[in-house]
C-alpha positions in Angstrom: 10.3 -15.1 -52.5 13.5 -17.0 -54.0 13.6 -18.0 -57.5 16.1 -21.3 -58.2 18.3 -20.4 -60.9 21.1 -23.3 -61.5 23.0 -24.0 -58.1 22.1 -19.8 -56.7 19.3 -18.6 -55.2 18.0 -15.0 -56.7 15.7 -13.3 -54.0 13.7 -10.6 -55.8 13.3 -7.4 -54.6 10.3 -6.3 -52.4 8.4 -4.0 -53.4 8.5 -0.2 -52.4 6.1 1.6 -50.3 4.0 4.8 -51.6 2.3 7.3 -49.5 -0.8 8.3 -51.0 -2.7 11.5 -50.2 -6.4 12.3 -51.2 -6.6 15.4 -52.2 -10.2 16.3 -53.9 -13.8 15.5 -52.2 -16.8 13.6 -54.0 -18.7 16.5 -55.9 -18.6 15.4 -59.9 -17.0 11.8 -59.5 -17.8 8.7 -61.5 -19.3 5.6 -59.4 -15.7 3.7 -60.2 -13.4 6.8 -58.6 -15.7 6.5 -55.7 -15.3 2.7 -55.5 -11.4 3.2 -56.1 -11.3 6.0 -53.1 -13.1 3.3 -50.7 -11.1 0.6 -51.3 -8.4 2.3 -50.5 -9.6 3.8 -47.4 -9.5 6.9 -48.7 -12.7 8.2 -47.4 -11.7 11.8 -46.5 -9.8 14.6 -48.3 -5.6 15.1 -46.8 -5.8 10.9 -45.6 -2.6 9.2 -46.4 -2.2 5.5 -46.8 0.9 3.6 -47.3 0.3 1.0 -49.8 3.2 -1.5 -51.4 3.4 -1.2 -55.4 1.6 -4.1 -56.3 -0.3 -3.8 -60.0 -3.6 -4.3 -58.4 -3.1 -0.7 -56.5 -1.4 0.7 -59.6 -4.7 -0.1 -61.2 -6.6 1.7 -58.4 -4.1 4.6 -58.3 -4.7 5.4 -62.5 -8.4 5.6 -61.7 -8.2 8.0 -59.3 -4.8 10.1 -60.4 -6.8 13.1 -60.5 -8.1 13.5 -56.8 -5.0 11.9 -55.3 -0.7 12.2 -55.7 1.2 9.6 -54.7 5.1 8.9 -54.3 7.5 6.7 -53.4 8.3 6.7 -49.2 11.6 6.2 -47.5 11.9 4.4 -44.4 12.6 7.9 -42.2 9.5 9.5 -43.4 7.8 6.5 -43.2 8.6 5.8 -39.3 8.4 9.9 -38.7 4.4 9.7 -40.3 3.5 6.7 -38.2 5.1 8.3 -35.4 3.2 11.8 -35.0 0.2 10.5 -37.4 -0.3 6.6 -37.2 -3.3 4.6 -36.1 -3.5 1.1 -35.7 -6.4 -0.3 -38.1 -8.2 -3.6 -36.6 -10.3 -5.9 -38.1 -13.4 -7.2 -36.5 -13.6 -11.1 -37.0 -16.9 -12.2 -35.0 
């Protein structure tokens, strides 16, 4: 996205990718952690998802900060994950 200011153009920066990693199951979690955990597709303890770092995910990420960690990810570890780990996630339109 470019924001006009005067006779330049200022492009803003993208945002950064995290990796986030479940790390604790369901026993003793609220009904809003559990909602958090699926929308992220994190349905299963040690997933990782790469998410950008939007607010709406930072919103997600404070509900659940106790059964998951999260960090920023670099574009080496990024392409070495998807490499030896990565799945291709489709979406049914019917």
């Amino acid at each position: 996205m470019q924001v006009q200011e005067g006779a330049q153009a200022v492009k803003e920066a993208p945002y950064t990718r995290i990796a986030v990693i479940r790390l604790k199951g369901l026993a003793d979690t609220s009904p809003d952690v559990e909602r958090a955990l699926d929308l992220l597709r994190l349905r299963r303890r040690y997933t990782c998802i790469v998410i950008d770092e939007r607010p709406s995910y930072m919103g997600m990420l404070n509900v659940v900060k106790d059964w998951v960690t999260w960090g920023e990810i670099d574009a080496d570890t990024l392409a070495e994950l998807l490499r030896r780990r990565g799945r291709l996630v489709a979406i049914s339109i019917n």
